[in-house]
C-alpha positions as CSV (number, residue, x, y, z in Angstrom):
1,X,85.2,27.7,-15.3
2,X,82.8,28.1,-17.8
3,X,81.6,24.5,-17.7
4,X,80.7,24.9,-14.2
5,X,78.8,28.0,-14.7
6,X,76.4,26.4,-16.9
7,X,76.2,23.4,-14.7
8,X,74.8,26.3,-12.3
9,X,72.7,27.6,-14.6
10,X,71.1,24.2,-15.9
11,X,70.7,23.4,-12.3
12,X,69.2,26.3,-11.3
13,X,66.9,26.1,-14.2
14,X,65.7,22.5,-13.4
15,X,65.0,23.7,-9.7
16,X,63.0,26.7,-10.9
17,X,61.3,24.2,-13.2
18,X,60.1,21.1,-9.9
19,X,57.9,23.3,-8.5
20,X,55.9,24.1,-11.9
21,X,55.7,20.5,-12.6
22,X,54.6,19.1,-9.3
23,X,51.9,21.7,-9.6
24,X,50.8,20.5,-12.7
25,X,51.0,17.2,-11.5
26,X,48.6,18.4,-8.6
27,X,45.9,20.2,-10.9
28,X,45.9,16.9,-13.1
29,X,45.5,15.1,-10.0
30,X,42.6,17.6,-8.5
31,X,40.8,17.4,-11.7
32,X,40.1,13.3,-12.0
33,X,39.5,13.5,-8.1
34,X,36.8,16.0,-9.0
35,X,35.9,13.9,-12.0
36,X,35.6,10.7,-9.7
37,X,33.9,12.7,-7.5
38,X,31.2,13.3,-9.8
39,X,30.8,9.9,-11.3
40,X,30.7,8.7,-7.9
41,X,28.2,11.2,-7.0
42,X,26.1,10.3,-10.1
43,X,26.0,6.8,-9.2
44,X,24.9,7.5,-5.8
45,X,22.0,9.0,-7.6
46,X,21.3,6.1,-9.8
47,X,21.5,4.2,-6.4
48,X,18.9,6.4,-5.4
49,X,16.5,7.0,-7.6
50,X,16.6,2.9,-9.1
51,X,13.7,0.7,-8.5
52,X,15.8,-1.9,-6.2
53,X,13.7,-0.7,-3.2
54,X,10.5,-2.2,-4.2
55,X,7.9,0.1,-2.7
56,X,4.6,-0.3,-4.4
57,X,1.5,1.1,-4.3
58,X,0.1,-2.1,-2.9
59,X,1.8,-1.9,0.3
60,X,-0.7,0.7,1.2
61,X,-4.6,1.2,0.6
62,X,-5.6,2.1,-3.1
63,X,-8.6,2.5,-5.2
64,X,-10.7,5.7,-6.1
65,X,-12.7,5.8,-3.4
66,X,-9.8,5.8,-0.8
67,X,-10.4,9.8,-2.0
68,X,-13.3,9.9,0.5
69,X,-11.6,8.4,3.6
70,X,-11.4,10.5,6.2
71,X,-7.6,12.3,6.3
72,X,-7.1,11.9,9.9
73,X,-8.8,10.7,13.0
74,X,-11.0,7.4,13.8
75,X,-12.2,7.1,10.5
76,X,-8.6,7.8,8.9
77,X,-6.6,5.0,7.5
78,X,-3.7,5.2,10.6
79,X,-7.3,5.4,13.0
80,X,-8.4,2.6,11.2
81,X,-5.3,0.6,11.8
82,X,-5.3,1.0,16.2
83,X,-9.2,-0.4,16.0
84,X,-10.6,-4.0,15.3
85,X,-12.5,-4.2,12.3
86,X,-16.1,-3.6,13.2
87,X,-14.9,-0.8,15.3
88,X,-12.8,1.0,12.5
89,X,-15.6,0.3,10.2
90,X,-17.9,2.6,12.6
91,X,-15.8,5.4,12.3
92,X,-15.8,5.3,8.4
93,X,-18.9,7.3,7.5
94,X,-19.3,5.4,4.4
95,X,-20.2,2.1,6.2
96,X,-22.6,3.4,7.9
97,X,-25.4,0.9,6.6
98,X,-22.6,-2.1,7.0
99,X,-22.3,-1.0,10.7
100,X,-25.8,-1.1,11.2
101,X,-26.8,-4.3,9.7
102,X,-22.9,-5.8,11.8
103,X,-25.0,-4.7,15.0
104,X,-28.3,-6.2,14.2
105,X,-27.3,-9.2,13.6
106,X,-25.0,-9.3,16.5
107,X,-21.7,-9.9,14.7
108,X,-20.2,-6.9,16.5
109,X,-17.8,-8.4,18.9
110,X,-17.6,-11.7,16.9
111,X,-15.6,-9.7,14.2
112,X,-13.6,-7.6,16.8
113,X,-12.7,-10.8,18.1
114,X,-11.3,-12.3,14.9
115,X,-8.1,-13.3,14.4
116,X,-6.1,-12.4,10.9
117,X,-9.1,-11.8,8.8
118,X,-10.5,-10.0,5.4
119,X,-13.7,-8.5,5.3
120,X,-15.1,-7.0,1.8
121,X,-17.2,-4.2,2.9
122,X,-20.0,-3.1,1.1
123,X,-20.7,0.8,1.2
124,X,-23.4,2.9,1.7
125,X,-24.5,3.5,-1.9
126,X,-23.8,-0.9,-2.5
127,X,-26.7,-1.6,0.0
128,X,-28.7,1.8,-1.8
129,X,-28.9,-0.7,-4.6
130,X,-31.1,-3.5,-3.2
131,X,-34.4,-2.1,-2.9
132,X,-35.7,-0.4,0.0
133,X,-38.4,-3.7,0.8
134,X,-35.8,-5.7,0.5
135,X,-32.8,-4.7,2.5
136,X,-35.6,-3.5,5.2
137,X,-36.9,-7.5,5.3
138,X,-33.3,-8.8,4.9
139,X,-32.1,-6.5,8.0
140,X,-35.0,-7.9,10.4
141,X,-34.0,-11.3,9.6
142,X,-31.0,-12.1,11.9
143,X,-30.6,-15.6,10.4
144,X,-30.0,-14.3,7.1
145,X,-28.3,-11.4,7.9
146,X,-26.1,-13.1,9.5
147,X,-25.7,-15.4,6.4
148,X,-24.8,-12.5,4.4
149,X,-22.5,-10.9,6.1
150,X,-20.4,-13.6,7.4
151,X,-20.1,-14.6,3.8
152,X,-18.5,-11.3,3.5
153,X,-15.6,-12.7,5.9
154,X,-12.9,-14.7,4.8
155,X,-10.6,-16.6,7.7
156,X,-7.0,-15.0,6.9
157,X,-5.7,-12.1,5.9
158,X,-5.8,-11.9,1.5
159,X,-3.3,-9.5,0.2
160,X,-3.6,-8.1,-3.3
161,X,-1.6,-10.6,-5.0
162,X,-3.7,-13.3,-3.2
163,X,-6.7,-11.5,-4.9
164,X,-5.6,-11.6,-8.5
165,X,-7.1,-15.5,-9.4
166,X,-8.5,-17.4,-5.9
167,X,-11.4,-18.9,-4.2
168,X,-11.5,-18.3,-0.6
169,X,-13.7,-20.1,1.8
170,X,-15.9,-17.9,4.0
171,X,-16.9,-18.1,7.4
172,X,-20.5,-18.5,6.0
173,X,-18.8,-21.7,4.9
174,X,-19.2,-21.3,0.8
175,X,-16.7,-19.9,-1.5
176,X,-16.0,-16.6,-3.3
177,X,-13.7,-16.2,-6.0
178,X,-11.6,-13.0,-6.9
179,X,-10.3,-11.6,-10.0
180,X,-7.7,-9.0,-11.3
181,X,-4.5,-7.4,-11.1
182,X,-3.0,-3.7,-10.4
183,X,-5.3,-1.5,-8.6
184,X,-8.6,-3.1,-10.9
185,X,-10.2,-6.1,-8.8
186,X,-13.7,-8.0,-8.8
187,X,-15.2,-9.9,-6.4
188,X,-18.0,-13.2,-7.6
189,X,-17.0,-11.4,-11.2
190,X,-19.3,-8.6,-10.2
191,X,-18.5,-6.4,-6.7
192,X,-15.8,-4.0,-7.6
193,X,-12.7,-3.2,-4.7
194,X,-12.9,0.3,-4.6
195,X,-10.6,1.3,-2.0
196,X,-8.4,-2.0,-1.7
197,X,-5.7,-3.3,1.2
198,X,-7.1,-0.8,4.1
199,X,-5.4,-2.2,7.7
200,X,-7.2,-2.5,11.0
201,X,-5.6,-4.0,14.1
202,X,-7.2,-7.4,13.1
203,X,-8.3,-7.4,10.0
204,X,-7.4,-6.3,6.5
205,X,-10.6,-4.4,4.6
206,X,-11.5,-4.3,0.8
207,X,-14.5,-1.9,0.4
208,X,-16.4,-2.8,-2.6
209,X,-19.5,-1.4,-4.7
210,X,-22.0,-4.2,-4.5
211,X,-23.6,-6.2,-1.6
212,X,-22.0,-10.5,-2.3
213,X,-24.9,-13.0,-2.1
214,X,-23.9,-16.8,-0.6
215,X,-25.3,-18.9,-3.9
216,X,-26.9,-21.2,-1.3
């Protein structure tokens, strides 16, 4: 009689005893879920924040004087992009002079027109550099304005990698070289990109500090 009592009371103490252990069990468990959780979360945010999505800087227009481009309208960088180049150059307000000497010497809708080109813009204050006598005689000279400014235009589309060592023929039909790497580019070893990779919807633009003169 007294053997079966205690086999009673052992197996009434092991019952008592399952449900503390399978709740242990269950706490262990909850805890390296959590734990897997987290490193799983963490690694998501590695995922994230790693540089496998290569998104650089030169996907998009760059340069200091990008500061002074319009922040929306014609004249932004997305109005830009709808027109074709002479057109979006028209409604940057520091191309004016550009603009003006594109419509003397009757380039207007020859540029429009173009298919896949680059065009290095001079600004405003690149043209202020040649003297007043000067750009006044160039400017009533269609032939040679028109000898400048096509040497301006290269016949496909140059990205910023393209620009770091070539020599691109021009429509004037004579060569330019280019130079550099990052966000630091010359043209001829002397014209500096000063607001690099700008789109239009023919065209891509590098606006640079110094007027280019064909060597010929």
């Amino acid at each position: 009689m007294r053997t079966r009592t205690r086999r009673a009371a052992v197996a009434v103490a092991a019952a008592a005893m399952l449900p503390l252990a399978l709740t242990a069990c269950s706490d262990s468990g909850s805890k390296d879920s959590g734990s897997d959780s987290a490193s799983s979360s963490a690694s998501e945010e590695s995922d994230k924040t790693s540089p496998s999505d290569d998104t650089s800087t030169m996907s998009k227009p760059f340069g200091a004087a990008c500061s002074s481009v319009p922040k929306d309208g014609a004249g932004s960088f997305d109005g830009m992009a709808k027109d074709p180049v002479a057109t979006a150059a028209s409604n940057n307000p520091d191309l004016s002079t550009l603009v003006t000497a594109v419509k003397k010497a009757g380039l207007v809708d020859t540029l429009n027109n173009a298919e896949n080109v680059t065009v290095f813009a001079p600004t405003n204050d690149a043209f202020a550099k040649i003297p007043k006598a000067d750009l006044d005689k160039v400017l009533n000279d269609k032939a040679q304005l028109t000898k400048i400014l096509t040497y301006h235009v290269v016949g496909k589309k140059l990205t910023p990698k393209d620009l770091e060592k070539g020599s691109f023929e021009t429509l004037e039909k004579s060569k330019l070289t280019t130079a550099g790497s990052g966000e630091s580019y010359k043209v001829n070893g002397s014209a500096n990109v000063v607001c690099g990779n700008v789109k239009t919807a023919n065209a891509t633009v590098y606006i640079i500090d110094s007027v280019l003169m064909p060597k010929s």
